[in-house]
Backbone of each chain as ProteinMPNN parsed JSONL, in Angstrom:
{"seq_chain_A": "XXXXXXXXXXXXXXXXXXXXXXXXXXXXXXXXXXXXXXXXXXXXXXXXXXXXXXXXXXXXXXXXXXXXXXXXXXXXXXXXXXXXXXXXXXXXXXXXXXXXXXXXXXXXXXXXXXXXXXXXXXXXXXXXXXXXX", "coords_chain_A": {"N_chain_A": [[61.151, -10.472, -76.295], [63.149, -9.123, -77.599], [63.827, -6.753, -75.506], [64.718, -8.998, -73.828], [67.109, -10.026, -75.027], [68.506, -7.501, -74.852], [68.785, -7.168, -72.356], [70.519, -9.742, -71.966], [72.824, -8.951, -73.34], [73.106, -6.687, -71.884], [74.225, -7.899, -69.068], [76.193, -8.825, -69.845], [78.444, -6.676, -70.195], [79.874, -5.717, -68.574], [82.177, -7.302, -68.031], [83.246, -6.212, -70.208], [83.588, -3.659, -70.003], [85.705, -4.243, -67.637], [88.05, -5.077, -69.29], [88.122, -2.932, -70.651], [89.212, -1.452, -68.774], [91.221, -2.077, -67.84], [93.019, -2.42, -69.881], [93.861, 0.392, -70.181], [94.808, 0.799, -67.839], [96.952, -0.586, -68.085], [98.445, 0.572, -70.504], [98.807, 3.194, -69.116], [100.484, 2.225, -67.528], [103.049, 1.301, -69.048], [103.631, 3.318, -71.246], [103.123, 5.841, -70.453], [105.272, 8.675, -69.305], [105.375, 9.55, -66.251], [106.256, 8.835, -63.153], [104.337, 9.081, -60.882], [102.067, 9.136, -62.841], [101.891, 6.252, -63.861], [102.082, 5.327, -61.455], [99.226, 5.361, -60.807], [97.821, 4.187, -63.257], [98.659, 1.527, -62.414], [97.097, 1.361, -60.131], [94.382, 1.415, -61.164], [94.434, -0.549, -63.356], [94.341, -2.452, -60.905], [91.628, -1.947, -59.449], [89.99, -2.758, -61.628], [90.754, -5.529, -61.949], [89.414, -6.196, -59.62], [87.123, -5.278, -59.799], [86.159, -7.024, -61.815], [86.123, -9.514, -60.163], [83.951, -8.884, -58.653], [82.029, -8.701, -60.292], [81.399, -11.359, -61.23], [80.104, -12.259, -58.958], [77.578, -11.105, -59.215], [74.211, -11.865, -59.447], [71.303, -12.017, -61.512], [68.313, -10.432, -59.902], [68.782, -10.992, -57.288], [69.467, -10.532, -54.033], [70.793, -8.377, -51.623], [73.708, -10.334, -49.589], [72.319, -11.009, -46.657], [71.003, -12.855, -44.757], [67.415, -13.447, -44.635], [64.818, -12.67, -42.155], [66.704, -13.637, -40.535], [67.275, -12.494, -37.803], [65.148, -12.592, -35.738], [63.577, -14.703, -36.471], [62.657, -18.24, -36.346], [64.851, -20.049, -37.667], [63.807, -22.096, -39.336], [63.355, -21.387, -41.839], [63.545, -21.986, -45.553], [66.635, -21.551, -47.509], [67.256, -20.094, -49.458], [69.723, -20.197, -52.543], [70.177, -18.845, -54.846], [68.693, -16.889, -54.339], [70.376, -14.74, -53.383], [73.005, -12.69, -53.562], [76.65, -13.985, -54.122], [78.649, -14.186, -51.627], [81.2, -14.42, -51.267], [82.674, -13.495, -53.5], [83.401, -10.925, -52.78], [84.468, -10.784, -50.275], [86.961, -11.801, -50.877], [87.821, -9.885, -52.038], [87.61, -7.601, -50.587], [90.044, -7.872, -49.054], [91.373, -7.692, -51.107], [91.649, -4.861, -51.602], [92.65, -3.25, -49.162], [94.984, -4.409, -49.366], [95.895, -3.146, -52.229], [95.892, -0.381, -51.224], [98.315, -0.622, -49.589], [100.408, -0.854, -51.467], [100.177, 0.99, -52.903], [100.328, 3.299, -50.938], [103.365, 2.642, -50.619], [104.735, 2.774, -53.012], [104.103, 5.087, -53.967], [105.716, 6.315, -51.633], [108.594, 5.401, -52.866], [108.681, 7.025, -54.895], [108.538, 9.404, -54.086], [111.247, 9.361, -52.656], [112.474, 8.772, -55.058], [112.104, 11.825, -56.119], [113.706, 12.925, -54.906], [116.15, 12.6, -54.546], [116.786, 12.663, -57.521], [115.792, 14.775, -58.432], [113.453, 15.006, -60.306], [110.533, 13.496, -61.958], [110.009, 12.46, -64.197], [110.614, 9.611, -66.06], [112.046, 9.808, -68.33], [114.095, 11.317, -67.882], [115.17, 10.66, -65.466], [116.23, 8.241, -67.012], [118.37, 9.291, -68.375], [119.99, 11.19, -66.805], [120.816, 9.108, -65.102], [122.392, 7.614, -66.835], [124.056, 9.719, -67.567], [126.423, 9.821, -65.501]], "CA_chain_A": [[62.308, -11.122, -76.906], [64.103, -7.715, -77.733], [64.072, -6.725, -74.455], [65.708, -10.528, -73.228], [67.945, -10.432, -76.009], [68.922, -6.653, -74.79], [69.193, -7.658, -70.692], [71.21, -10.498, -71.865], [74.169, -7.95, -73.399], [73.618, -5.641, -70.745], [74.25, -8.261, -67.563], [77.761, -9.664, -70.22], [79.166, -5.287, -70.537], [80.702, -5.137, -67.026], [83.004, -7.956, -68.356], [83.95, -5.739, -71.572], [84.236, -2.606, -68.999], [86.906, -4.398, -66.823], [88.555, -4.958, -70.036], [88.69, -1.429, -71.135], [90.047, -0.51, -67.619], [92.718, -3.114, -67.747], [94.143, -2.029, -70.774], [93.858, 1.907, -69.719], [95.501, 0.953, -66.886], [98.138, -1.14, -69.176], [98.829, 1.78, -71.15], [99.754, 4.32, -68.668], [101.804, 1.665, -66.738], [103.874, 1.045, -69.917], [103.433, 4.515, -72.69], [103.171, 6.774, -69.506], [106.297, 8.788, -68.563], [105.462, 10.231, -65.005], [106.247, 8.118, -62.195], [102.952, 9.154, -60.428], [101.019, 8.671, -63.985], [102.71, 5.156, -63.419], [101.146, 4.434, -60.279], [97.652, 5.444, -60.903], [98.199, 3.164, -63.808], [98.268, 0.438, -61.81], [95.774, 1.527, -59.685], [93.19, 1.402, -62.332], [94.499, -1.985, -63.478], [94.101, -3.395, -59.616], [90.347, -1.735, -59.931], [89.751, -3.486, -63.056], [90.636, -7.093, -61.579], [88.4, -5.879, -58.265], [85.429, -5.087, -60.76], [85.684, -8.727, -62.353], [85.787, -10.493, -59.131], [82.516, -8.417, -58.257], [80.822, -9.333, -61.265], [81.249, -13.092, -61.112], [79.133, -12.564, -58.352], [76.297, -10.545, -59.273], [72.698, -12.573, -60.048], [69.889, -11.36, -61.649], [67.156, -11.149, -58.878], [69.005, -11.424, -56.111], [69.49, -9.671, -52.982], [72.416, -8.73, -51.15], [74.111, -11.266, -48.659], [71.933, -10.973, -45.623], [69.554, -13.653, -44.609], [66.251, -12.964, -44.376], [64.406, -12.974, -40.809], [67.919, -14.742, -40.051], [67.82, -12.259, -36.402], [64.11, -12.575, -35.347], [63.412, -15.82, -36.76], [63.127, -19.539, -35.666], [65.763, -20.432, -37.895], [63.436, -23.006, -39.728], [62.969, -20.948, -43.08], [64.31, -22.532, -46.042], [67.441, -20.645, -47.729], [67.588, -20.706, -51.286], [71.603, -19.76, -52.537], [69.449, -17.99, -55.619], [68.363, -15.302, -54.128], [71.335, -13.917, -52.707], [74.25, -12.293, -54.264], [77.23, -14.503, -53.892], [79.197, -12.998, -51.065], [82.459, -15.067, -51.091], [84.376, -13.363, -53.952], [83.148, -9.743, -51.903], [85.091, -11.092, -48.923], [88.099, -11.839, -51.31], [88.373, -8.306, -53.002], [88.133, -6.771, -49.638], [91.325, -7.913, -48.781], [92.596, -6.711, -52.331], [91.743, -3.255, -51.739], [93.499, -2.839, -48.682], [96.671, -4.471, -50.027], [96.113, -2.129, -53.314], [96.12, 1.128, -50.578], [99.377, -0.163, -48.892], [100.866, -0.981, -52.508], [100.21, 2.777, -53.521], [101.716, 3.801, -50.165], [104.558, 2.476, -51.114], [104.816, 3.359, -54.503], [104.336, 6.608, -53.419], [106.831, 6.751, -50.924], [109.384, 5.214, -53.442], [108.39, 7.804, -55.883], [109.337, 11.026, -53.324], [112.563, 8.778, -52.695], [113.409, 9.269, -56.641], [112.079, 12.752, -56.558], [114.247, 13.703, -53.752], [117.724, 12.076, -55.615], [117.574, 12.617, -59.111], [114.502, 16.215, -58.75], [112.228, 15.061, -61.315], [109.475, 12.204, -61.622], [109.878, 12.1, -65.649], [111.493, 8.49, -66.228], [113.296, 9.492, -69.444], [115.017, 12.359, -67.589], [116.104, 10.07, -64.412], [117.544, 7.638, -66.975], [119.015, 10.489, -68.476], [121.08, 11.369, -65.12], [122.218, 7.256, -64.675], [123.425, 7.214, -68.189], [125.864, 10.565, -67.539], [127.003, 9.289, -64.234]], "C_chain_A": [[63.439, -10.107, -77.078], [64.73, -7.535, -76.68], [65.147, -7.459, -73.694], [66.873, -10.29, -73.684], [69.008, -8.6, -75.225], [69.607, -6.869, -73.034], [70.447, -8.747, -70.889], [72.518, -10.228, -72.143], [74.413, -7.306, -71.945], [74.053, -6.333, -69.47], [75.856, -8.764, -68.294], [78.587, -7.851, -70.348], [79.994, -5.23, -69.948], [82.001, -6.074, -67.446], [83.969, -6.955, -69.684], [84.204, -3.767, -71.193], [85.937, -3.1, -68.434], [87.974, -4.737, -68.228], [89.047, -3.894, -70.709], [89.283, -0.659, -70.37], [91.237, -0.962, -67.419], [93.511, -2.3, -68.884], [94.445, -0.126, -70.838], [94.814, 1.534, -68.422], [97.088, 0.374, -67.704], [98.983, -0.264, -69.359], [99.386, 2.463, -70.124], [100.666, 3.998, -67.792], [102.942, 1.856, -67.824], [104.141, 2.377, -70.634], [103.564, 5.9, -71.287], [104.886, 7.17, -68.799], [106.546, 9.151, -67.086], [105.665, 8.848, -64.479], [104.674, 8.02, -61.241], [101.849, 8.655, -61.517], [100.998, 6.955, -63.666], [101.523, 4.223, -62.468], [99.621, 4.828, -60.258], [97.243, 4.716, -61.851], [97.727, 2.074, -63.645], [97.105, 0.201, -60.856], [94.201, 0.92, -60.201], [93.166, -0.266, -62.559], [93.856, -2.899, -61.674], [92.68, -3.2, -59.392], [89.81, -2.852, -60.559], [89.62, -5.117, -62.317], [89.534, -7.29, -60.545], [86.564, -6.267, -59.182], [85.312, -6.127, -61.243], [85.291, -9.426, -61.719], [84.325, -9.878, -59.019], [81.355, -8.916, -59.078], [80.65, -10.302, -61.308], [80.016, -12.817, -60.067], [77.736, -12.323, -58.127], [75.603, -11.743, -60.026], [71.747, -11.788, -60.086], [68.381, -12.008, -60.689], [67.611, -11.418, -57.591], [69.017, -10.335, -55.409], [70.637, -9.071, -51.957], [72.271, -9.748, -49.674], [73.795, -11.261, -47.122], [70.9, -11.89, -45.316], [68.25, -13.25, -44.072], [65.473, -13.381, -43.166], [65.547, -14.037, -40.445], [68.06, -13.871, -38.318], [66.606, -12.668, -35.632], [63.508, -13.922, -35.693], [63.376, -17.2, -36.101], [64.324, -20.187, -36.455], [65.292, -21.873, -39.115], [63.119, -22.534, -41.519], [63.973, -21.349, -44.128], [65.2, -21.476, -46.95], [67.674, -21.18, -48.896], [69.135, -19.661, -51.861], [71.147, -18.758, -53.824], [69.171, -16.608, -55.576], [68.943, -14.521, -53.736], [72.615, -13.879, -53.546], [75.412, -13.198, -53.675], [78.253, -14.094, -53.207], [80.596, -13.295, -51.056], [83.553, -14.0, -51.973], [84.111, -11.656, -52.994], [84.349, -9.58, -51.055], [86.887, -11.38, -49.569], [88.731, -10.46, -51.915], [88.586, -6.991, -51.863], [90.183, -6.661, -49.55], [92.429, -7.25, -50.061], [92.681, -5.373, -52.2], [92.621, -3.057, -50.404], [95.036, -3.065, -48.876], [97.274, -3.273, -51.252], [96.671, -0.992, -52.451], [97.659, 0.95, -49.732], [100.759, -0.523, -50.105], [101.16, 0.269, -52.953], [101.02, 3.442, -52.454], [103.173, 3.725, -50.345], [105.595, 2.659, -51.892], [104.968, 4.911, -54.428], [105.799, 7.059, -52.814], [108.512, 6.453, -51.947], [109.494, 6.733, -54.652], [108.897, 9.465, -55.483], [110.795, 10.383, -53.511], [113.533, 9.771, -54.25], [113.089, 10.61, -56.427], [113.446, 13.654, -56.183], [115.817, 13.458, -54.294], [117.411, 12.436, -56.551], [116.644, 14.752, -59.345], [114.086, 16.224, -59.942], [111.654, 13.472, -61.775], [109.258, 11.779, -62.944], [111.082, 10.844, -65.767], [112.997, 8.597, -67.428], [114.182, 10.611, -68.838], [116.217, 11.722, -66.542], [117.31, 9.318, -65.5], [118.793, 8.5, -68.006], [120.53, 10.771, -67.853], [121.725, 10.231, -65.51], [122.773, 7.385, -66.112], [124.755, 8.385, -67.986], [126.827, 10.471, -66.466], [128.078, 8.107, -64.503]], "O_chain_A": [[64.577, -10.35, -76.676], [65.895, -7.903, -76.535], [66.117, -6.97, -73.115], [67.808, -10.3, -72.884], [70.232, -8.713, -75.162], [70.785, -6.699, -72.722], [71.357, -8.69, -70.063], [73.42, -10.85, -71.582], [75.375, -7.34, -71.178], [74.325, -5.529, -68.578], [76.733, -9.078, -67.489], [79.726, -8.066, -70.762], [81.043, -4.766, -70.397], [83.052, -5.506, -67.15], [85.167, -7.098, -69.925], [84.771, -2.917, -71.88], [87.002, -2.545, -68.703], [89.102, -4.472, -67.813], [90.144, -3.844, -71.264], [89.803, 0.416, -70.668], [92.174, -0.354, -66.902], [94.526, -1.639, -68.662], [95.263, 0.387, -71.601], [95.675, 2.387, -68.204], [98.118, 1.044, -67.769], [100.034, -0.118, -68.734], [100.616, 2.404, -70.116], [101.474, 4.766, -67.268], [103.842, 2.621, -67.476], [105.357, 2.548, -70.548], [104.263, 6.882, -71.537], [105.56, 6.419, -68.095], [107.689, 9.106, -66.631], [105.357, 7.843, -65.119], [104.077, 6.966, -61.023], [100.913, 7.923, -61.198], [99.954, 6.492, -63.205], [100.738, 3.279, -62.557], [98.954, 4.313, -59.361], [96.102, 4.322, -61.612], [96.799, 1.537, -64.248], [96.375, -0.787, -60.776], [93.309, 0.242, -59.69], [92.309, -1.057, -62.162], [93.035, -3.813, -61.6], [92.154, -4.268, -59.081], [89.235, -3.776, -59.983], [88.559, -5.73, -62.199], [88.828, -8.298, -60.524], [85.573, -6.996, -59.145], [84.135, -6.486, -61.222], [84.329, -10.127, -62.034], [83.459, -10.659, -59.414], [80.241, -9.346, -58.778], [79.452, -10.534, -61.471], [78.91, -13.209, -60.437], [76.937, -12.865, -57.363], [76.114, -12.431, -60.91], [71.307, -11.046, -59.208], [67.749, -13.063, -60.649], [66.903, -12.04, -56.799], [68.678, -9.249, -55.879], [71.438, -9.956, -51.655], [71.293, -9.919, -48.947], [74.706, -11.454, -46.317], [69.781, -11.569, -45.716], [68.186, -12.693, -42.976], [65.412, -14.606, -43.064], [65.256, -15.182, -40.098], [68.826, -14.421, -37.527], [66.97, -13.239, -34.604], [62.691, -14.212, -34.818], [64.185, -17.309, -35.18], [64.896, -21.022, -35.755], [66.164, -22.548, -39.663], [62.691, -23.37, -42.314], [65.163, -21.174, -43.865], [64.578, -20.448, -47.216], [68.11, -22.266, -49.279], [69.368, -18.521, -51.46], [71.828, -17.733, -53.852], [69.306, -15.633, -56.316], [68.412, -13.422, -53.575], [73.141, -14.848, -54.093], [75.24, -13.278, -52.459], [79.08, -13.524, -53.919], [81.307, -12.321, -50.809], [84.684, -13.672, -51.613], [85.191, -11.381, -52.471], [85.087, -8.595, -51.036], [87.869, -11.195, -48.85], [89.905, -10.178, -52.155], [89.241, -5.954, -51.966], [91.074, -5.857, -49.827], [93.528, -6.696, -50.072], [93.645, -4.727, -52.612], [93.657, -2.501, -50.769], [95.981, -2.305, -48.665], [98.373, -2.724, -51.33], [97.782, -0.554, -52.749], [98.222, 1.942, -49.27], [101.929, -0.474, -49.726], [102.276, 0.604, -53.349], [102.078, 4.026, -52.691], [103.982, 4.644, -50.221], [106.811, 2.708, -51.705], [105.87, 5.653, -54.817], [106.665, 7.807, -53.268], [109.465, 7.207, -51.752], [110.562, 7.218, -55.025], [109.387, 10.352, -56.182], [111.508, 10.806, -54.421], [114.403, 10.62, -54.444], [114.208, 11.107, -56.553], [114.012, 14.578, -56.767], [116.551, 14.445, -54.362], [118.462, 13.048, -56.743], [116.937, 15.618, -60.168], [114.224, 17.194, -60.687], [112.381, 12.484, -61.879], [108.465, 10.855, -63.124], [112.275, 11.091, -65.59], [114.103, 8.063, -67.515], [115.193, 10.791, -69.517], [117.43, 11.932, -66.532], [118.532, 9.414, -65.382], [119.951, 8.123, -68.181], [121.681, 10.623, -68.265], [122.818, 10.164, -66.073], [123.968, 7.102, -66.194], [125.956, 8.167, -68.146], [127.937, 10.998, -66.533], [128.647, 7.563, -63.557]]}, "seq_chain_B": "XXXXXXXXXXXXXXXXXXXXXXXXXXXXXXXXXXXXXXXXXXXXXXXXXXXXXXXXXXXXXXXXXXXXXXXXXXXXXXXXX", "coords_chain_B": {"N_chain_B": [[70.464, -6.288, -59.409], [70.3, -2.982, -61.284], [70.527, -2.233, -63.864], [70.947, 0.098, -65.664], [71.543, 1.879, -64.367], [73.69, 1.056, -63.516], [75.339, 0.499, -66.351], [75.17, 3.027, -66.714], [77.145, 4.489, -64.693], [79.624, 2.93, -65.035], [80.57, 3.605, -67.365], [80.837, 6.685, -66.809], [83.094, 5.831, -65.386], [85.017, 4.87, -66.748], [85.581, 7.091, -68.095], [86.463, 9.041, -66.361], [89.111, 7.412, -65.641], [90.023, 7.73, -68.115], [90.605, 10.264, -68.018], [92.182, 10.63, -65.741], [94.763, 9.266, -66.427], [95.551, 11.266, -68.574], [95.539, 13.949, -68.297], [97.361, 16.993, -67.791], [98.425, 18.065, -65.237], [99.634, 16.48, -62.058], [98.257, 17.064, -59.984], [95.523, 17.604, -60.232], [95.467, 15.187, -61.683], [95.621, 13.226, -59.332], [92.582, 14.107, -57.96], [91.313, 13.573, -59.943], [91.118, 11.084, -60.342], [90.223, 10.467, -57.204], [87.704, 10.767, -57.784], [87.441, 8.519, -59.755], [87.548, 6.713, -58.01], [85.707, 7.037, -56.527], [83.592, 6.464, -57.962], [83.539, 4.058, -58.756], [82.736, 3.361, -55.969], [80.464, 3.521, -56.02], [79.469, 1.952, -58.082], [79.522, -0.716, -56.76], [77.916, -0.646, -55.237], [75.458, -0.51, -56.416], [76.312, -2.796, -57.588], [75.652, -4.675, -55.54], [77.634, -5.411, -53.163], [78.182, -4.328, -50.85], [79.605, -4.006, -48.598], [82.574, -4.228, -49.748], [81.902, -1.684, -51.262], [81.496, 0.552, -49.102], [84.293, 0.207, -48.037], [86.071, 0.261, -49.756], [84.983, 3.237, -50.563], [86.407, 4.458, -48.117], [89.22, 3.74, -48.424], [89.703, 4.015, -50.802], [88.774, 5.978, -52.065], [89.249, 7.895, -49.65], [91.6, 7.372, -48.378], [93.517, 6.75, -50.18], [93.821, 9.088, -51.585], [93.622, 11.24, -50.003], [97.092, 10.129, -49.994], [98.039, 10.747, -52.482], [97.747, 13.605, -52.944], [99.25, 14.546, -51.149], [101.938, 12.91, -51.759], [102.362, 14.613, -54.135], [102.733, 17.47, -53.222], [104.994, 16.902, -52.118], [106.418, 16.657, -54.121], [106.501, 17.511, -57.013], [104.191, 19.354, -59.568], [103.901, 19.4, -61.83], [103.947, 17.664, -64.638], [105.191, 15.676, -67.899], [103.421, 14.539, -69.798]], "CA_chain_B": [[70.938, -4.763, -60.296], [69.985, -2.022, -61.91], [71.442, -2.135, -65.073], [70.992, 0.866, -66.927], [72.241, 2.855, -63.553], [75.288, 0.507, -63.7], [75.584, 1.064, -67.37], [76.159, 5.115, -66.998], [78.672, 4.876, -63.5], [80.865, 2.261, -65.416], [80.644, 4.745, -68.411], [81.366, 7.521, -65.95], [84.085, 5.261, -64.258], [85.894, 4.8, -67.907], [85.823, 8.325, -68.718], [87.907, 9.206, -65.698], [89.831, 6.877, -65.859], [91.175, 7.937, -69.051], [90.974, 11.195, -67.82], [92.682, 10.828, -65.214], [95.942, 9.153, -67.078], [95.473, 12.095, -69.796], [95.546, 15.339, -67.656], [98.499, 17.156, -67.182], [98.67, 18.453, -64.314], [99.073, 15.724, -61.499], [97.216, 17.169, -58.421], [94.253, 17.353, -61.51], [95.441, 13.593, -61.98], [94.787, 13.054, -58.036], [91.298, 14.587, -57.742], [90.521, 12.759, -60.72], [91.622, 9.68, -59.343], [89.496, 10.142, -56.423], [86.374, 10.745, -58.637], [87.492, 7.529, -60.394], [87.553, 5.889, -56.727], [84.22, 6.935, -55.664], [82.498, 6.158, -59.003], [83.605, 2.826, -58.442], [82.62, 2.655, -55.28], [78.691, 3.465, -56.235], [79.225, 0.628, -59.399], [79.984, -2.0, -56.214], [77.086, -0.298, -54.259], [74.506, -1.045, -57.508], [75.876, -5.013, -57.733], [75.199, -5.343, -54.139], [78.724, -5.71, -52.95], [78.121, -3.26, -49.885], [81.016, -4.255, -47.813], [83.512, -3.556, -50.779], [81.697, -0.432, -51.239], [82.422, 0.74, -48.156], [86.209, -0.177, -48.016], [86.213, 1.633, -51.135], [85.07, 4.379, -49.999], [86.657, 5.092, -46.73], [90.313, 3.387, -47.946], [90.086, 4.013, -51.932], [88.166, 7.535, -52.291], [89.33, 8.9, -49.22], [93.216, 7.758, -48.061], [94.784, 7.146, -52.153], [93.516, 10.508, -52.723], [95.417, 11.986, -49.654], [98.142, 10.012, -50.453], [98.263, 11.337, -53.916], [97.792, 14.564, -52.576], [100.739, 14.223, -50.089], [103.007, 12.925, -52.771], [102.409, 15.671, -55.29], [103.002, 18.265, -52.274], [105.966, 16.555, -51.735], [107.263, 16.581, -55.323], [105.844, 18.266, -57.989], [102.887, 19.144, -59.65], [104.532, 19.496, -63.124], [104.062, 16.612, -65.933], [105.21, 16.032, -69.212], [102.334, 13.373, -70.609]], "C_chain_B": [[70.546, -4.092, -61.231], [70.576, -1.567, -63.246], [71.735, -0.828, -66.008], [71.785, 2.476, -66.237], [74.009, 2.301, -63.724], [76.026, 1.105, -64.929], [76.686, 3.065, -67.411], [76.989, 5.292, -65.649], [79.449, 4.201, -64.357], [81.087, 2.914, -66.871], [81.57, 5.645, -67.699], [82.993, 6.991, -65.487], [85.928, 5.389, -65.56], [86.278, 6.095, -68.266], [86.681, 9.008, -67.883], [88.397, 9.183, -65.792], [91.101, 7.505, -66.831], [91.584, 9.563, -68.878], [92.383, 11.494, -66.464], [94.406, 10.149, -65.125], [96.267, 10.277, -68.204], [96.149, 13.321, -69.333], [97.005, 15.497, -67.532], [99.075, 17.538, -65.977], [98.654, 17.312, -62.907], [98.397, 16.438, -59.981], [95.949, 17.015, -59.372], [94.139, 15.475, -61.878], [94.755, 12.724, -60.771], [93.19, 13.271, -57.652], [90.812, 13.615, -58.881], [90.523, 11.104, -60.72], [90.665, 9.622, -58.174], [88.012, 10.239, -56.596], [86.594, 9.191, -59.103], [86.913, 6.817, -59.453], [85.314, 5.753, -56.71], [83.196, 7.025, -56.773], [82.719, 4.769, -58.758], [82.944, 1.933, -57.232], [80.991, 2.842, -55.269], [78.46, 2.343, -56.767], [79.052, -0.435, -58.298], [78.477, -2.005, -55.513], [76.003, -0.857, -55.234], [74.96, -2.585, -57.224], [75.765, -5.27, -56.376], [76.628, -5.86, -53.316], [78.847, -4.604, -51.836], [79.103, -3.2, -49.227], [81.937, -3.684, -48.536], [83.139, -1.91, -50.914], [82.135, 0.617, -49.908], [83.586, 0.908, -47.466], [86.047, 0.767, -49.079], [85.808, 3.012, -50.608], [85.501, 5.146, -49.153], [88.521, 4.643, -47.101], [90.772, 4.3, -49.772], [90.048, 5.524, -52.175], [89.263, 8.259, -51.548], [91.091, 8.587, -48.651], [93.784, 7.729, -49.245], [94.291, 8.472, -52.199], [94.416, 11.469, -51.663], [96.85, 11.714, -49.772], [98.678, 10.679, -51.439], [98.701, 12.662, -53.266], [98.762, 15.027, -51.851], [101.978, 14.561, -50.95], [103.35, 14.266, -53.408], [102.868, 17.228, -54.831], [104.609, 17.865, -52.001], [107.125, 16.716, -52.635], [106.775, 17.749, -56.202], [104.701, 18.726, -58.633], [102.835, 19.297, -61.484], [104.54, 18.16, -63.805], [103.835, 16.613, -66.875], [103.947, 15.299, -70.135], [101.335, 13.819, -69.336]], "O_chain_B": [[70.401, -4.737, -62.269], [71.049, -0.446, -63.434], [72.588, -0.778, -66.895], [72.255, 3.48, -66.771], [75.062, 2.899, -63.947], [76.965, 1.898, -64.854], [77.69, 3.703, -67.729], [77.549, 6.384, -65.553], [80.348, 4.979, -64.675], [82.075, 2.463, -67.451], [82.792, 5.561, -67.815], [83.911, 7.787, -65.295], [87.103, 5.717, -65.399], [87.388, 6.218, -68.785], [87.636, 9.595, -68.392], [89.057, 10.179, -66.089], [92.302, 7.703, -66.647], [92.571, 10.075, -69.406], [93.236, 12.38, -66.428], [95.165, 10.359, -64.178], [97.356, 10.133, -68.76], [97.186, 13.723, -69.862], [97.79, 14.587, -67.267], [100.262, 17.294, -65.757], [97.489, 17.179, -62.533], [98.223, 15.727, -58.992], [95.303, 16.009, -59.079], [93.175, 14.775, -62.187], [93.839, 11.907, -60.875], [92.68, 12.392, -56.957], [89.862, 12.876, -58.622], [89.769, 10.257, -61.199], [90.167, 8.499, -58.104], [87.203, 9.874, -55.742], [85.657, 8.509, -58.688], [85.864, 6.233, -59.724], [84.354, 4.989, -56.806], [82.102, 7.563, -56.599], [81.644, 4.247, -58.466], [82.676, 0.732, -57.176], [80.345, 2.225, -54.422], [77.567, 1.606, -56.349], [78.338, -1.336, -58.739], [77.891, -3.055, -55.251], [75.537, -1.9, -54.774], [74.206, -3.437, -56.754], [75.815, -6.478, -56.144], [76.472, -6.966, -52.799], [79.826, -3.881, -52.022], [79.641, -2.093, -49.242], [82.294, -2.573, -48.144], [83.972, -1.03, -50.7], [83.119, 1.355, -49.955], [83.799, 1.627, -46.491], [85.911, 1.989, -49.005], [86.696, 3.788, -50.252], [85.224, 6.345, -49.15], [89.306, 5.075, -46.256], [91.784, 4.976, -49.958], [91.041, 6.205, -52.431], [90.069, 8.998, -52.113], [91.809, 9.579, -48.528], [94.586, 8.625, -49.507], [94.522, 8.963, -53.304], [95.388, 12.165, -51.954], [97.723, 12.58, -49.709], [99.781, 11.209, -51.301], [99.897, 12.854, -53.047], [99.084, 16.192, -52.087], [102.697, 15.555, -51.042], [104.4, 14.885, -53.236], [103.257, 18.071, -55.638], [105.355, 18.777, -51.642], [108.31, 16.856, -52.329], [106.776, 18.91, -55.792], [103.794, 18.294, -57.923], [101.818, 19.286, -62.178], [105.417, 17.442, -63.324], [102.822, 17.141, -67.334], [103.716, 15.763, -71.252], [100.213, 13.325, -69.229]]}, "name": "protein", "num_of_chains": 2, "seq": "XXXXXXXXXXXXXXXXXXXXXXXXXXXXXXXXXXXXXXXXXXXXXXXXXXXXXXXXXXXXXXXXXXXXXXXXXXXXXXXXXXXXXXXXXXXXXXXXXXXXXXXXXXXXXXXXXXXXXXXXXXXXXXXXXXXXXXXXXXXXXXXXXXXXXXXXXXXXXXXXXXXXXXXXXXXXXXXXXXXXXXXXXXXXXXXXXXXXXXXXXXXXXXXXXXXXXX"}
């Protein structure tokens, strides 16, 4: 019963993880002055949403998303949706991570941009500059 | 899943994390950023999310971290927070 009662926190945590990465990422989007701090920031946050989708799909007991004697097989073995990790949101978070890596490119490259005009990546200094201009 | 392995990477993953918004130095922010990456991408490897793991590892770990690395070469390595 202990035990149950202890498995049954530990499989709800990962939910109260992506929560503590969201708002870490929050924070150094918003309270963070670097421009680079900034974008790792968000990083974290785009993580964070990644790690939720993942967890929706984990089941206790399952297996990952490969069918079993599905190459060697007659094809007649019955397929229970139970035993296998749910691969759909997988296939959706792919696609987030490569958008995240050309998001950060970007961010990046905007981020030399400012360094390269104003020479320095501290926000209160740029608006600093635009205000004596 | 392995819960109690999950447990101490998404521990691990948090402690980065905040380390790696904390630090001052950003090439120290980068490296720790790509520790963040590739703790993450074990946590995906535990829930059985192998594919993601993978991408993660080869797009998250290993090009954001030369990006970073790029950038910070490019600019500075100086920060005030």
């Amino acid at each position: 019963m202990g035990v149950e009662l202890f498995s049954d926190i530990a499989s709800k945590y990962n939910y109260l993880g992506v929560v503590i990465l969201m708002m870490i990422g929050l924070y150094a989007m918003i309270a963070k002055n670097n421009l680079v701090k900034k974008i790792i920031g968000m990083n974290i946050f785009q993580t964070a949403i990644i790690l939720f989708y993942v967890s929706t799909a984990a089941k206790r007991g399952a297996t990952i998303p490969i069918i079993r004697h599905g190459h060697n097989g007659h094809g007649h073995e019955v397929i229970h949706a139970a035993e296998y990790i749910n691969p759909l949101p997988h296939v959706l978070m792919l696609t987030a991570i490569v958008v995240s890596v050309a998001t950060l490119g970007v961010a990046l490259a905007l981020a030399v941009k400012v360094y390269h005009q104003y020479g320095t990546l501290e926000e209160d200094e740029i608006r600093g500059q635009l205000r004596n201009k | 899943m392995i819960w109690e392995l999950d447990f101490i990477i998404l521990t691990l993953v948090i402690f980065s994390g905040i380390a790696a918004i904390t630090v001052k130095d950003l090439l120290s922010a980068a490296i720790l950023f790509g520790a963040y990456s590739f703790m993450m991408c074990l946590l995906w490897a535990i829930m059985g999310a192998v594919d993601v793991a993978f991408t993660e590892a080869t797009v998250g770990a290993g090009v954001s971290t030369v990006f970073f690395v790029a950038a910070v070469f490019h600019t500075t390595r100086d920060s005030k927070d």
